[in-house]
Steps between C-alpha positions, in 0.01 A plus 500: 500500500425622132126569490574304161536169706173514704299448166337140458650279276175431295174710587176315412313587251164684419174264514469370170890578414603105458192389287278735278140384572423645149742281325395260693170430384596611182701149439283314651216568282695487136647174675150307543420644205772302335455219733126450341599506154731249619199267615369593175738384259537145718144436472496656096776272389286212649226633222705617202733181504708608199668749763712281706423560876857438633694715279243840509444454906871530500519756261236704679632479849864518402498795365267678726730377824832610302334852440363535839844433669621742252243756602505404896851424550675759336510803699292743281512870673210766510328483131742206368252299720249549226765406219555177668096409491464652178869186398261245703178607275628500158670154544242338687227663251689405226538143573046486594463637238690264268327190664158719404592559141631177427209276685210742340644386131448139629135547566170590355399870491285430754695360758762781494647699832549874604357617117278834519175240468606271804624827701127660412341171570670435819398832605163496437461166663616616796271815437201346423296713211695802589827368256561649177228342232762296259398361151462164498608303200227264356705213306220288478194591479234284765155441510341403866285213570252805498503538130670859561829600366767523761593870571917609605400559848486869633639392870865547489488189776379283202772608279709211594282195492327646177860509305633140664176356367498666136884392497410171566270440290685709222809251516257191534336559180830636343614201564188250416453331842195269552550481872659755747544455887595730736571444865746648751597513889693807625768510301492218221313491224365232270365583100409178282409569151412216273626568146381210221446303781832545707539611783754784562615730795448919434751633739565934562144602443315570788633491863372352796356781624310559207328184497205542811392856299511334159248198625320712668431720165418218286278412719303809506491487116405173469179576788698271760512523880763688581486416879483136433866326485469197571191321294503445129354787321486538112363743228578599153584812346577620124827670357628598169806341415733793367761313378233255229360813340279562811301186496257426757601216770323367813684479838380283798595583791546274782622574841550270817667547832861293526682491826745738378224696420243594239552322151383639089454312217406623218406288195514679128280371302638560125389447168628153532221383694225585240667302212352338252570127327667602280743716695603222756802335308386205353626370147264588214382108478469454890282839455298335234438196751414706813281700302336167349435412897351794537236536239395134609129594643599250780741333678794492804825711404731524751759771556802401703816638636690509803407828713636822345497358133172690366263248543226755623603745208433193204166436697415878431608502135291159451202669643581813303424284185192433627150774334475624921183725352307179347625245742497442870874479628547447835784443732602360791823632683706486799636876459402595174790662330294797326145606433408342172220689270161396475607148676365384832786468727404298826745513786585179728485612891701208656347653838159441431531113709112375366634586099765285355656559132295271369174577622589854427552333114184333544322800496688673246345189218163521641473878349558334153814694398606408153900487588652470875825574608632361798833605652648185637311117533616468929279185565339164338157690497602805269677223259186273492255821445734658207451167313168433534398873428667422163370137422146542639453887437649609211768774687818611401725528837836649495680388846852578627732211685862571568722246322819513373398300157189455290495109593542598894230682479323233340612290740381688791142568373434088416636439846231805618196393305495162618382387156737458197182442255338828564865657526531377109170602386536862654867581473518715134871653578744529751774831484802475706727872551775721632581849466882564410608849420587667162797625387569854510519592123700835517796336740467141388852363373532218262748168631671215315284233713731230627497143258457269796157723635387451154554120481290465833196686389515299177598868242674405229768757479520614146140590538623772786712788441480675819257548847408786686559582867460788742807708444789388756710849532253834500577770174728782534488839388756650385665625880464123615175537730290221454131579272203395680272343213210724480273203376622236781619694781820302471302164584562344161141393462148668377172344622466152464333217271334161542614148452236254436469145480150372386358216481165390279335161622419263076272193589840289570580690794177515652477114498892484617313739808180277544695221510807636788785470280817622651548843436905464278222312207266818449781678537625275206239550304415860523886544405392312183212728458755790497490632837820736570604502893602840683878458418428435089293850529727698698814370305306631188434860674901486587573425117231771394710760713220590749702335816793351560601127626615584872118665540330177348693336740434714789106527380436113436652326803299327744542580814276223644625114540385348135229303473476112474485409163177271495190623586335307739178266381195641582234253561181539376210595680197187552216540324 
């Protein structure tokens, strides 16, 4: 036999000859590499929502499995083996890192992936102190509840919470919010700004994992517990607004614990809070009456509004008119809104079980103030002690009651008091108000208004040309891209105005009061007097150009059940 034939048909290989450990673990690792920027990207799209989760997981994993079976399946000899990884790479790379280019130019500066900064930052959070120092950039400058100016922190591990908080409160100003919340779980979360008193959603600016460190960094600044998660906490701290010229503005901060977990709110308190009379909106004669109220040495005026409509800021502006260096103003507040110069401020505890609000009142007139203001009238007792204060001691009381009129309001503090007499005798105004929002005047368009709209709100139409609105289709430049309005922010509105309704008491209304008359008669006759209701003044602001008609109507309804139309007779008290 041939020496040739005794051979073995196959002869088993060296250890290691089927499968290169090397190799091996070399595919492994790039492959949960991929496999957690895989995870990523589900859980990213879930945050940025303007990149659609369905299409980029697909795009992601598609092409890394069609270059891996290019790389695995294709059998690449000696070096080629390193060609076929280096295929895999570039097209898998290439797709990451369009997802990363395209997402970061959806998001704030702050919140963007896998730049130098976040690679650093990462890095020297995992490190501790022993990262790379980085530069942090101060947006907006703070001032603690400690009276000391805010430093960019020197910890690389602070980096991150340091630049989500200046970025939020960078667009929040930019963008003239009142009220911001912030709350998330693990992987949602939830921004509210409120903008001229809407409410809108921020999406793309900070991600859920940035929320816990953000809190917690506020709450440092603002001389919080920063172990404490689940009771109410709250402080305030200063910032310059960079985008008003750098103009001081207050921040409270207020934390609580949710079951989703720990909750911010910040309220803004802006130069619309410290207005004055003649800054709130009303009509140069309805100015000349409110002011007439309020140079009366005594007497009830009450401020009304449902809540949300500036009730509390008219209160301040009243009291604001008021010498605070040679008389003795004093308040008395649920949560006052702001600390008011020179003016006692005196806080209601509903807590405190042995002190009621009107007891607390109580003591407020005993110190002989010359002018009270009380926040809201909750019981009979606060009615009956605003009157007499007025009739038997010469005060001047401004008081708040929500109403959606000037005669509900009168309505409900006749009904309170008990006593229609002393109701008439101390009663020297009554101001009714909402808050609707201006018109943006650099992206305001003008509009043929329809003829039938003008018939129902009683226009005649030759004395209208044209009305303004919030611009329906955004400018253009000249590629096509839509121009954010610099003034607006593309909301079609800037700040907001008042519409008032007032109503002054002559000696035929105060007997139509003594006596119980139903309420549709001194309506009657303070329409004769030449009382204007909410809808006359905001259909004048619409015709001025300051607002338009759909924001009257949005800003005037009632979203309470109306009314009945008669006052109920009050009887009067034995004597």
């Amino acid at each position: 036999m041939h020496p040739a034939s005794l051979m073995p048909l196959a002869v088993l290989p060296d250890p290691g000859g089927y499968i290169s450990i090397f190799k091996l673990i070399f595919v492994l690792v790039w492959f949960f590499l991929w496999l957690l920027f895989c995870q990523w990207v589900d859980k990213d799209t879930q945050y940025v929502k303007a990149m659609s989760r369905t299409m980029w997981n697909g795009v992601i994993l598609g092409t890394g499995v069609v270059a891996m079976a290019v790389w695995l399946l294709v059998p690449w000899q000696g070096g080629l083996f390193v060609a076929g990884w280096a295929i895999w790479f570039v097209v898998t790379a290439g797709a990451c890192s369009v997802y990363v280019l395209l997402r970061n130019r959806l998001v704030d500066p702050g919140a963007r992936v896998f730049t130098p900064r976040h690679i650093a930052a990462q890095f020297a959070r995992l490190g501790g102190k022993k990262g790379k120092n980085l530069q942090a950039v101060e947006r907006v400058p703070v001032t603690g509840s400690d009276g000391k100016k805010v430093k960019p922190p020197e910890d690389p591990a602070q980096l991150q919470p340091y630049e989500t908080v200046q970025n939020l409160l960078f667009d929040a100003l930019w963008r003239r919010a009142t009220d911001v919340v912030l709350a998330a779980d693990s992987q949602n979360v939830r921004l509210l700004y409120r903008i001229d008193g809407v409410v809108t959603e921020r999406r793309d600016l900070i991600a859920a994992p940035q929320v816990p460190g953000a809190i917690d960094y506020l709450k440092q600044v603002a001389g919080l517990n920063r172990e404490e998660r689940r009771k109410p906490q709250s402080g305030k701290i200063l910032a310059l607004n960079p985008t008003a010229g750098g103009t001081k503005v207050e921040l409270e901060v207020r934390t609580s614990g949710t079951k989703a977990g720990e909750r911010l709110d910040l309220r803004i308190l802006t130069q619309e809070s410290r207005l004055r009379l003649p800054d709130l909106g009303m009509s140069e004669q309805q100015l000349e009456i409110f002011q007439r109220m309020v140079k009366e040495p005594k007497g009830l005026v009450i401020v009304s509004g449902p809540r949300g409509s500036g009730v509390t800021t008219t209160l301040y502006a009243a009291l604001r008119a008021h010498d605070a260096f040679m008389q003795n103003l004093q308040t008395l507040e649920r949560e006052p809104l702001m600390e008011l110069e020179n003016i006692t401020q005196n806080r209601f505890d509903p807590t405190k079980a042995d002190v009621t609000f009107a007891r607390q009142f109580t003591s407020i007139l005993r110190r002989e103030p010359d002018v009270v203001m009380v926040s809201d009238c909750p019981d009979r007792e606060t009615a009956h002690l605003a009157a007499k204060a007025v009739i038997e001691n010469n005060k001047k009381i401004y008081m708040g009651i929500p109403a959606r009129n000037t005669i509900d309001a009168l309505k409900k503090f006749v009904s309170l008091c008990a006593d229609s007499d002393a109701a008439a005798d101390a009663i020297t105004g009554i101001s009714c108000q909402r808050l609707i929002r201006k018109l943006c005047v650099s992206c305001r368009e003008p509009y043929k208004p329809d003829a039938a709209l003008l018939r129902k709100a009683n226009i005649p139409a030759d004395r209208v040309e044209f009305f303004y609105r919030a611009r329906t289709e955004p400018l253009l430049d000249k590629k096509g891209r839509p121009i954010l309005c610099p003034n607006c922010q593309g909301s079609g509105h800037f700040g907001r105005i008042g519409v008032f309704e007032l109503f002054e008491p002559d000696d035929v209304i105060r007997e139509l009061i003594r006596k119980g008359q139903p309420a549709t008669l001194i309506l009657k006759q303070a329409r004769k007097n030449g009382m204007r209701d909410l809808q006359e003044m905001g259909i004048q602001l619409v015709l001025k150009g300051v607002t338009s008609m759909n924001e009257v109507i949005r800003g005037l309804r009632d979203d309470e059940p109306p009314a009945p139309a008669v006052a109920p007779v009050v009887p009067k008290p034995e004597k």
